[in-house]
VEXLO-787505 format. One line per 5 residues: their letters; for each residue z, x, y of C-alpha. Coordinates in nm, 2 decimals, padded with zeros to 4 digits. Last residue first. Layout:
// residues N
A) Z:X:Y ~ ... $
//
This chain:
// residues 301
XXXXX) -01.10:-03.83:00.06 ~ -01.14:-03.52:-00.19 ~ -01.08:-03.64:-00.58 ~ -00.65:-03.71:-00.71 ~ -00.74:-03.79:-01.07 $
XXXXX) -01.05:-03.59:-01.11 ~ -00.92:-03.30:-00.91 ~ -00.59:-03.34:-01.07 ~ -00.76:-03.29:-01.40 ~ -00.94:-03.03:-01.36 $
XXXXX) -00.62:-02.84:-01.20 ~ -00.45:-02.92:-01.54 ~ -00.73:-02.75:-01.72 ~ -00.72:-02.49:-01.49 ~ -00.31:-02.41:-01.55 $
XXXXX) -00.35:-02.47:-01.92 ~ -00.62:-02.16:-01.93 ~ -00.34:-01.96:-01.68 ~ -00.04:-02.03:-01.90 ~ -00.30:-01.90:-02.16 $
XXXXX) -00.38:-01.58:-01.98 ~ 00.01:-01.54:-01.94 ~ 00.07:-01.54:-02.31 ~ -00.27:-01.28:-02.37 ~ -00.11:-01.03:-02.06 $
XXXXX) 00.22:-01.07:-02.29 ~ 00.06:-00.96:-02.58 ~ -00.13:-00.67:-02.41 ~ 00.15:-00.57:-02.25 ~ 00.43:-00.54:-02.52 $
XXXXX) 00.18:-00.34:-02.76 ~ 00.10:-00.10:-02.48 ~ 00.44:-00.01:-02.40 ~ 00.48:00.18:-02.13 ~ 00.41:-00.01:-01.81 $
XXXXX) 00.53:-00.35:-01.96 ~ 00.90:-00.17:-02.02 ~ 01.05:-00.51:-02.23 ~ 01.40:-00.63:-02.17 ~ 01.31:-01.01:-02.20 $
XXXXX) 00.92:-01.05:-02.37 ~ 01.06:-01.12:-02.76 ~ 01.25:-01.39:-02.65 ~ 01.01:-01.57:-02.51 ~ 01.11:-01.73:-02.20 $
XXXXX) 01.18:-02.13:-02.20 ~ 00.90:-02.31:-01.98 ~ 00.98:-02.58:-01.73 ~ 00.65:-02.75:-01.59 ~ 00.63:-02.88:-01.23 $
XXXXX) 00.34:-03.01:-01.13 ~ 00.25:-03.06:-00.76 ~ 00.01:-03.30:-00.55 ~ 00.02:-03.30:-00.21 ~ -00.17:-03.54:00.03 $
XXXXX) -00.21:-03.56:00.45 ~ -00.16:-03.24:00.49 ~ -00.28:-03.29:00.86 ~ 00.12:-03.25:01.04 ~ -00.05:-03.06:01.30 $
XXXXX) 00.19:-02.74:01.18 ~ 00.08:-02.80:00.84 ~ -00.28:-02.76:00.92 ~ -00.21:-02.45:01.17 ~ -00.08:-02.33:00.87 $
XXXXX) -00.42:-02.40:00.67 ~ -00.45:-02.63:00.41 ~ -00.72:-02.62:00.09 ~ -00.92:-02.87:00.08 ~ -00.90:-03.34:00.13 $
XXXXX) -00.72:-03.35:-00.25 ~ -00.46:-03.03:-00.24 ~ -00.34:-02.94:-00.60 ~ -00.07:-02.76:-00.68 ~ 00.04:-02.62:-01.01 $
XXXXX) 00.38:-02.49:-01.08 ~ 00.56:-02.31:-01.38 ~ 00.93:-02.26:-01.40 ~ 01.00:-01.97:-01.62 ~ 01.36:-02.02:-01.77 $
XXXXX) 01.72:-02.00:-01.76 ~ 01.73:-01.68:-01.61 ~ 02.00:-01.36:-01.64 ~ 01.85:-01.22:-01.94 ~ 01.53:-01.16:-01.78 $
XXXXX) 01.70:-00.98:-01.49 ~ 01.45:-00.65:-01.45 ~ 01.22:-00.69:-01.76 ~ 01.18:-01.02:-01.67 ~ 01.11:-00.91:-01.30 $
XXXXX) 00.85:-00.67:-01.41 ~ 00.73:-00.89:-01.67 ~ 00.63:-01.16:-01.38 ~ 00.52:-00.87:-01.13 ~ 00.26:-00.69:-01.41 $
XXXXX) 00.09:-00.95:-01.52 ~ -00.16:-00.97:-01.28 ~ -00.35:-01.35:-01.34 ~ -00.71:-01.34:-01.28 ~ -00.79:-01.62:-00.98 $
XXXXX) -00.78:-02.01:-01.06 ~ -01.00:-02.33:-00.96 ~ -01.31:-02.21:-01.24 ~ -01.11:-01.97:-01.44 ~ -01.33:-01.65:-01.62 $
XXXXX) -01.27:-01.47:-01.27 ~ -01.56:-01.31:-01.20 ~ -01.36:-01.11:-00.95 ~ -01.57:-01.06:-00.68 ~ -01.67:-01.48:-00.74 $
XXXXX) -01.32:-01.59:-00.70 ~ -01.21:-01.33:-00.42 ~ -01.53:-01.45:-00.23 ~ -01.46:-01.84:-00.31 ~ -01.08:-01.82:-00.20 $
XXXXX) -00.75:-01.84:-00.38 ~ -00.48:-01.66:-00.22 ~ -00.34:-01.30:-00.34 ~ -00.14:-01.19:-00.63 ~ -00.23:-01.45:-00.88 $
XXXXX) 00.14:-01.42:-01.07 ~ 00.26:-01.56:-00.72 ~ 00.67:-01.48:-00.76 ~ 00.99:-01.63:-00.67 ~ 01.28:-01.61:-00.80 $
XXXXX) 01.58:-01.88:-00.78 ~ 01.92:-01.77:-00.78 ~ 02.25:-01.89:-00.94 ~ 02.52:-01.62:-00.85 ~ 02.76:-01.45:-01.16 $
XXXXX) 02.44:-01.18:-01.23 ~ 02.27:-01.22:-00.90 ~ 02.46:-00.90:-00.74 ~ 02.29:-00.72:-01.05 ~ 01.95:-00.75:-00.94 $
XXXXX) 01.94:-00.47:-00.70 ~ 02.08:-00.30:-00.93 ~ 01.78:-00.39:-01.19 ~ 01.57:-00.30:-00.91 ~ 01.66:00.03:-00.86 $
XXXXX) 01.63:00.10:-01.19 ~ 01.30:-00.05:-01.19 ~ 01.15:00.15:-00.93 ~ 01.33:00.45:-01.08 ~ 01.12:00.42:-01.41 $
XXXXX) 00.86:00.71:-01.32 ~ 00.98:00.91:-01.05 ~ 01.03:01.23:-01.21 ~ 00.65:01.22:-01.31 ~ 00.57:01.35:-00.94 $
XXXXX) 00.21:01.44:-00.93 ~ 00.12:01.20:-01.21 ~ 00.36:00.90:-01.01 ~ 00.23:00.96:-00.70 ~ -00.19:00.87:-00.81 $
XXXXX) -00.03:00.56:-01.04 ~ 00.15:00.40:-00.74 ~ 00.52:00.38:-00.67 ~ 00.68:00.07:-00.62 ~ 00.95:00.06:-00.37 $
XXXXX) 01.13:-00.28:-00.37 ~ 01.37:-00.54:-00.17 ~ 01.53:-00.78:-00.36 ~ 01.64:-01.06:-00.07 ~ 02.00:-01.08:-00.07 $
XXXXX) 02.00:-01.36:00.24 ~ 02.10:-01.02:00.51 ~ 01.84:-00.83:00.36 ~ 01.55:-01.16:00.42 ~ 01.72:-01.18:00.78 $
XXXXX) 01.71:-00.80:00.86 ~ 01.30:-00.85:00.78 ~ 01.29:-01.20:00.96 ~ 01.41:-01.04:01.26 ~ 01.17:-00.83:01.35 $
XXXXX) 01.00:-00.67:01.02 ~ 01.17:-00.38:00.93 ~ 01.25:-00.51:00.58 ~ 00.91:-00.57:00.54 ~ 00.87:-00.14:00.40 $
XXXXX) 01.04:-00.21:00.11 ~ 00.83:-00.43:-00.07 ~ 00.96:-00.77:-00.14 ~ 01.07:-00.96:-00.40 ~ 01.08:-01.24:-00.30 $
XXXXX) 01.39:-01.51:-00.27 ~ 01.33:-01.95:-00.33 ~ 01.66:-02.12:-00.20 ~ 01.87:-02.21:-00.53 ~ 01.78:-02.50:-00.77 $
XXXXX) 01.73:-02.87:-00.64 ~ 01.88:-02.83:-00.28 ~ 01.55:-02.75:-00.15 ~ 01.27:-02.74:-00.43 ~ 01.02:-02.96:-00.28 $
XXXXX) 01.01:-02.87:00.06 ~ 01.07:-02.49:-00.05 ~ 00.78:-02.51:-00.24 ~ 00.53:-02.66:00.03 ~ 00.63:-02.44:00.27 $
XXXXX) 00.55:-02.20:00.05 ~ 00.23:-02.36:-00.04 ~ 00.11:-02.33:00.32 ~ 00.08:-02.00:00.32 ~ -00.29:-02.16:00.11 $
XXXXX) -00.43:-02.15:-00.22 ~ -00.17:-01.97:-00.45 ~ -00.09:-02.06:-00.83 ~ 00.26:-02.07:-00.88 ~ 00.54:-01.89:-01.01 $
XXXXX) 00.94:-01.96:-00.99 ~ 01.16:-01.80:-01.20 ~ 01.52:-01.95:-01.23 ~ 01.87:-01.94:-01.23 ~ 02.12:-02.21:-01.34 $
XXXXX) 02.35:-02.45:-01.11 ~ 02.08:-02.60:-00.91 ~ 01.93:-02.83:-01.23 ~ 01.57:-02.90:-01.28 ~ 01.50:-03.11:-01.61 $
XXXXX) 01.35:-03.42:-01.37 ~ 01.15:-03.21:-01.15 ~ 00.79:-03.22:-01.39 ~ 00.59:-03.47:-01.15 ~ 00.53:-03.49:-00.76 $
XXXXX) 00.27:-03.67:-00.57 ~ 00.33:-03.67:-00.21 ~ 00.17:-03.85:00.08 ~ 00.23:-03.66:00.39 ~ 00.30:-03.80:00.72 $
XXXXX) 00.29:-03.61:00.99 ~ 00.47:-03.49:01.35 ~ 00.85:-03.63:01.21 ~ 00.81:-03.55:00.85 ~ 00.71:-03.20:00.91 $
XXXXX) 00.99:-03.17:01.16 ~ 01.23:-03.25:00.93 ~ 01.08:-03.07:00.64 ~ 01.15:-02.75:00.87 ~ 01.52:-02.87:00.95 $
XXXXX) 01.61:-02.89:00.58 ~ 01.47:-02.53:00.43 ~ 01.63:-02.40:00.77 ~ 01.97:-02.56:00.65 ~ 01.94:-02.41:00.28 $
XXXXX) 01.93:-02.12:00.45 ~ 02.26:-02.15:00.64 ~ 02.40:-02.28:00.28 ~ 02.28:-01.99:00.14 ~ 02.44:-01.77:00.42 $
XXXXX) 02.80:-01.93:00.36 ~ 02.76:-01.92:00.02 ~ 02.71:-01.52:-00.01 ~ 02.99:-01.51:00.27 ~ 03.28:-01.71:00.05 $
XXXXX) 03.17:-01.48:-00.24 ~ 03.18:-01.15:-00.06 ~ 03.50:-01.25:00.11 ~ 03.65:-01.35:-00.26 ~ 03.52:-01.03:-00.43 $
XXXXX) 03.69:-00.77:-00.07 ~ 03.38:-00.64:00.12 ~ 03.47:-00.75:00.43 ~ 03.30:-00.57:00.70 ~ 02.94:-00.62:00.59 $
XXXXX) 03.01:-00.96:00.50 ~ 03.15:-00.99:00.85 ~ 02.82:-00.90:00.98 ~ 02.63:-01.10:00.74 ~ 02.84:-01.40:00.84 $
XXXXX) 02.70:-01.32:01.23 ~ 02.35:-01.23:01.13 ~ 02.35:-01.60:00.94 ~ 02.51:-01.77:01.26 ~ 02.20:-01.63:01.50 $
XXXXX) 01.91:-01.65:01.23 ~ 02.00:-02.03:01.19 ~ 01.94:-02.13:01.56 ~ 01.66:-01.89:01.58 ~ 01.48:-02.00:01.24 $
XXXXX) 01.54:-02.37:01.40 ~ 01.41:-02.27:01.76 ~ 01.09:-02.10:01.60 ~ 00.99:-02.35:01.38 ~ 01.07:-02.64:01.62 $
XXXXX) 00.87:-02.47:01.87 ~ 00.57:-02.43:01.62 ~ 00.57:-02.78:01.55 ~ 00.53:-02.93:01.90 ~ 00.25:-02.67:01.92 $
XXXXX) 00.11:-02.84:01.63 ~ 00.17:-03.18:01.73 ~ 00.02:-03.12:02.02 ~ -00.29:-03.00:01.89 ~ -00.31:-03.32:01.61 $
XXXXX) -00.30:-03.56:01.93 ~ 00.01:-03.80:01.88 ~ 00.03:-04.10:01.66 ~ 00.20:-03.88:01.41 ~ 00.49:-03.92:01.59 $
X) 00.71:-04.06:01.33 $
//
């Protein structure tokens, strides 16, 4: 442990681990995607696929090495036993800090499958990380808006077409999706622009949950729900990265999708949206009562 050492150090000591692990992993993963790319027989596919999960499993593991080495983090976790890494699932959360991911993939790693995004489009030209999110299987999206779609109604549905291909390679392949239902993180302006009727919670968007069960909901086992709570504030990165999380407390809560909401269109039909905008908005009532509680149970230091 060398939490003994100035919090600034440790946080530059930190980011060169991050960045020397995601290049030491990035290098063999472009490689296997490059012989992926060349051999697309089933059993080369499959033999790659794992390959590059295992590669990312491996990041997952160095980063909560260094995070144990430069701090020392108290956690409190609840809800994992029912987990199993042979079945898919989707992931949601409610979103305080970019250090929740982090958090996430901590907790999850080598539980179920490494957490995927969907993504718009456009980040898969990010350096590096973009061509390492395609090469991982990363869904990468267009959505159209409501303005392009009533000038060029042809469109309408292709997002989700495309998706559900996209999907499709996850069909015989475990795979954990990953999704923040709130959209954006939690902070006091957002809370009080939106007059959000949750006290520790933004307004839940619907939309990207039934999107993706509309997309692959037959493939997934179930909805896994998470709350987290942090007791001394919401984190920062540069937090994380000076090892002062010092206490973490996530719920884990397996739900079984409703039948009724697999295979749905949520953008055009009405009946379908409002009922399952009224489920989520109860996940999200339960969700703030829970986050009452941990703030009672687990208060600020």
């Amino acid at each position: 442990m060398l939490d003994f050492l100035p919090a600034p150090l440790r946080g530059v000591i930190a980011s060169l681990l991050l960045a020397l692990n995601t290049i030491a992993c990035c290098t063999p993963l472009f490689v296997v995607a490059i012989f992926k790319l060349l051999l697309p027989f089933p059993a080369a596919q499959r033999f790659t696929d794992w390959l590059m999960g295992h590669i990312h499993e491996t990041w997952i593991s160095n980063n909560k090495a260094w995070m144990d080495l430069l701090g020392h983090t108290r956690w409190q976790l609840s809800g994992l036993e029912g987990l199993d890494y042979q079945h898919s699932y989707l992931i949601t959360s409610n979103h305080q800090s970019w250090v929740d991911i982090m958090v996430l993939q901590y907790v999850l790693n080598r539980r179920i499958r490494p957490l995927k995004f969907f993504l718009k489009q456009q980040l898969i030209w990010v350096p590096v990380i973009g061509l390492a999110w395609w090469a991982l299987g990363f869904p990468f999206m267009k959505r159209y808006s409501k303005a392009y779609l009533e000038k060029h109604p042809e469109k309408k549905g292709k997002d989700l077409e495309t998706t559900r291909k996209t999907c499709d390679k996850f069909r015989n392949n475990p795979v954990g999706i990953f999704n923040f239902v709130e959209g954006t993180r939690f902070t006091e302006g957002k809370h009080i622009q939106q007059s959000s009727p949750f006290r520790y919670l933004l307004k839940p968007k619907a939309g990207g949950i039934a999107f993706v069960l509309d997309a692959m909901g037959d493939q997934l086992e179930a909805i896994v729900n998470v709350t987290i709570h942090y007791p001394a504030g919401r984190p920062g990165y540069w937090d994380l990265l000076c090892g002062n999380v010092k206490d973490v407390v996530v719920h884990f809560q397996e739900l079984k999708i409703p039948p009724q909401f697999v295979g749905k269109n949520y953008d055009q039909d009405g009946v379908y949206r409002l009922e399952f905008q009224g489920w989520i908005n109860q996940l999200w009532n339960d969700k703030d009562a829970l986050l009452g509680q941990m703030h009672r149970e687990y208060p600020s230091n």
